[in-house]
C-alpha positions as CSV (number, residue, x, y, z in Angstrom):
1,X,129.0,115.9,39.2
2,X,128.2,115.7,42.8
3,X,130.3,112.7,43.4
4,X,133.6,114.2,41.4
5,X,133.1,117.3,43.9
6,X,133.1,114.7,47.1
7,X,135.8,112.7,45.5
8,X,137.6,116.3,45.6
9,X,136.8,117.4,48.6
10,X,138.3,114.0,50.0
11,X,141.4,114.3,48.0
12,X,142.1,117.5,49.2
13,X,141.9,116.6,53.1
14,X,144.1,114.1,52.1
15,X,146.9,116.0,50.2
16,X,146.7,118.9,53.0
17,X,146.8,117.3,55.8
18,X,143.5,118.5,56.9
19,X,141.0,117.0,59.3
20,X,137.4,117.6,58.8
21,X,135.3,119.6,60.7
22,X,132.3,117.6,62.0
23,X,132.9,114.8,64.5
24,X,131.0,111.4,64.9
25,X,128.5,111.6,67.6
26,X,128.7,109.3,70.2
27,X,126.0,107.0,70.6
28,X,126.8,104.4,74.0
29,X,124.6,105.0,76.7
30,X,125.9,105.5,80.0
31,X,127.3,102.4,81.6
32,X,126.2,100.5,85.0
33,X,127.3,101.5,88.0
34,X,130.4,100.1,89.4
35,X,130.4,99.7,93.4
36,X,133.9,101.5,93.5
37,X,132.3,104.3,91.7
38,X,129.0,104.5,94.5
39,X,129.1,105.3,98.5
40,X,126.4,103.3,99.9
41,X,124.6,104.3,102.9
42,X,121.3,103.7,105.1
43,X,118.8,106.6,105.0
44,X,116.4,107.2,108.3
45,X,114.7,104.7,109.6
46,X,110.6,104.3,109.5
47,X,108.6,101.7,111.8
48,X,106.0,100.1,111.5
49,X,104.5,96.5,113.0
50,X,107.8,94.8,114.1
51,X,109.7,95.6,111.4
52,X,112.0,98.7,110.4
53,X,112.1,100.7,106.7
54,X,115.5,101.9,105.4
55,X,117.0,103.3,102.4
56,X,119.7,101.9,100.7
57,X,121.0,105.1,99.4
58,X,123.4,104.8,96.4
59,X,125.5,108.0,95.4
60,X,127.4,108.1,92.1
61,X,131.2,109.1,93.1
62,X,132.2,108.7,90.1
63,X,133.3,111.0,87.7
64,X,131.0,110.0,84.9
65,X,126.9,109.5,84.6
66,X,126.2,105.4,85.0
67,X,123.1,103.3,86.0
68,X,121.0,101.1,87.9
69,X,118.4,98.8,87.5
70,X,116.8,96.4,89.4
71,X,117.3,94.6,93.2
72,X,120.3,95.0,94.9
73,X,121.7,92.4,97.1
74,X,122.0,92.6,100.7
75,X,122.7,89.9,103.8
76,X,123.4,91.2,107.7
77,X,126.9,90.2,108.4
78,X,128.9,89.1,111.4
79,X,131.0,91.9,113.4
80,X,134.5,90.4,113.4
81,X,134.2,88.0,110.7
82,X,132.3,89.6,108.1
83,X,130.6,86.2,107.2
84,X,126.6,86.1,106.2
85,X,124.1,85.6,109.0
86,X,121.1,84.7,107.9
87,X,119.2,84.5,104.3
88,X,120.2,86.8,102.2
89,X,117.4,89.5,101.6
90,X,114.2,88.3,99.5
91,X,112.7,90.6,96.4
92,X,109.1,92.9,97.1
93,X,107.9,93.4,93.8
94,X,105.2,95.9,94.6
95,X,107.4,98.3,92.5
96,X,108.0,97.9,88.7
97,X,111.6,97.5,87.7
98,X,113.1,100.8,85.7
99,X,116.9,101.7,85.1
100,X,117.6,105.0,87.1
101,X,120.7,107.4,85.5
102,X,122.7,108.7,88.1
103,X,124.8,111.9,86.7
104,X,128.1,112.4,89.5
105,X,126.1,113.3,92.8
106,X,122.5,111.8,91.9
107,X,121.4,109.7,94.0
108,X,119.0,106.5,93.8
109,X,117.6,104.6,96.8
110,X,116.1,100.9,97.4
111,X,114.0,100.4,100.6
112,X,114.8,97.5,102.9
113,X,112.5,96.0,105.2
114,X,113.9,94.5,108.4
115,X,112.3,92.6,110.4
116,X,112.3,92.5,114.5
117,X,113.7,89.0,115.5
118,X,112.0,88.9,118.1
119,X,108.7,88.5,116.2
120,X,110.0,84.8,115.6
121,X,110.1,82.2,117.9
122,X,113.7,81.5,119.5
123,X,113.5,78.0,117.9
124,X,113.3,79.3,114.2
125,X,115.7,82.5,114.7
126,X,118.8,81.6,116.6
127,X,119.4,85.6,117.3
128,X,123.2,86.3,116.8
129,X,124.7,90.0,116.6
130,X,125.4,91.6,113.5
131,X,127.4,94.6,112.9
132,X,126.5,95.9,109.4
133,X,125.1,94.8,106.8
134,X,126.6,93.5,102.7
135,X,124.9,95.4,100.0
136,X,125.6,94.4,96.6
137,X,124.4,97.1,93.8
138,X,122.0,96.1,90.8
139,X,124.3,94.0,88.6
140,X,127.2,93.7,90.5
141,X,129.5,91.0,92.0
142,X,130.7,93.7,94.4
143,X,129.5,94.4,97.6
144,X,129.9,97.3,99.8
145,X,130.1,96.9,103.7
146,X,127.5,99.4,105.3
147,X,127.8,99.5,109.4
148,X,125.1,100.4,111.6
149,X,125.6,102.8,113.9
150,X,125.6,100.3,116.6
151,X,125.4,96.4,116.8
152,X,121.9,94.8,116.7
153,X,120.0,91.2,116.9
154,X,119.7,89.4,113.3
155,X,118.0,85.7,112.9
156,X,121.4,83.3,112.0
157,X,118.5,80.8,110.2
158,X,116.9,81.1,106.7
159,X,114.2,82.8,108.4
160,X,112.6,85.5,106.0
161,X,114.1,88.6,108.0
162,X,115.4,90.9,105.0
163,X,113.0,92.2,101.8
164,X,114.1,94.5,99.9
165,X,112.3,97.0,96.4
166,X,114.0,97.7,93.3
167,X,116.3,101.0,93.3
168,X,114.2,104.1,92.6
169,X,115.6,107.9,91.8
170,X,115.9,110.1,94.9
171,X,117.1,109.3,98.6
172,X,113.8,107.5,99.6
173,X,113.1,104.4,98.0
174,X,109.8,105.2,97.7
């Protein structure tokens, strides 16, 4: 009996026209962050034993809730040129990796550590200027310039000048 009434029920949409009521929920997760849908930016700076701390701050622009997980990519970069100086920045995995959900507005944050070329010998550095810095979110193939606010020293070797944590929730890194 209960499959005639269904069976009716279905013919009856059908020969009226009508729509049912209840909707299928949507199931996808939110998606990963696309660099055109973040501003990037660098937090305020800590010190501490020749090197400087700043957050990578990642703001969803978008319109829609996305995430990130993991390390994102960063190199210091030439002021006219735009080309890499230096290694690119290595991983510090003192902090587990976890996907953050950014809604429009949130913000996530990785903390960079760079070091004071000076703390190298001239011989392994080769000091050049850099105006900025290429910053790559979790995931993506995309980068994102970021300037400092005013030119500085960077080592043009494969000196280990750049570290850099997994993106945490929040503005800090931390």
């Amino acid at each position: 009996m209960r499959n005639t009434a269904v069976a009716i029920s279905a013919l009856a949409l059908v020969a009226t026209g009508s729509t049912p009521l209840v909707a299928a929920a949507s199931t996808s997760a939110p998606g990963r962050c696309r660099a055109s849908h973040l501003s990037v930016r660098l937090g305020p700076a800590g010190h501490a034993a020749g090197s400087t701390y700043r957050p990578i701050v990642f703001t969803n622009s978008g319109g829609t809730t996305c995430t990130l997980r993991g390390y994102p990519g960063v190199a210091y970069v030439a002021p006219t040129s735009g080309r890499q100086i230096g290694a690119a920045a290595s991983r510090d995995d003192a902090v587990r990796i976890r996907t953050v959900t950014l809604a429009p507005g949130a913000h996530a944050a990785s903390l960079l550590r760079l070091v004071n070329p000076f703390n190298y010998p001239a011989g392994d550095c080769a000091a050049k200027t850099v105006s900025g810095l290429r910053v790559y979110p979790p995931g993506s193939t995309t980068a994102v310039y970021v300037a400092f606010a005013h030119h500085r020293k960077a080592c043009s070797t494969k000196v280990h000048q750049l570290s850099v944590r997994v993106v945490l929730r929040g503005k800090t890194g931390e």
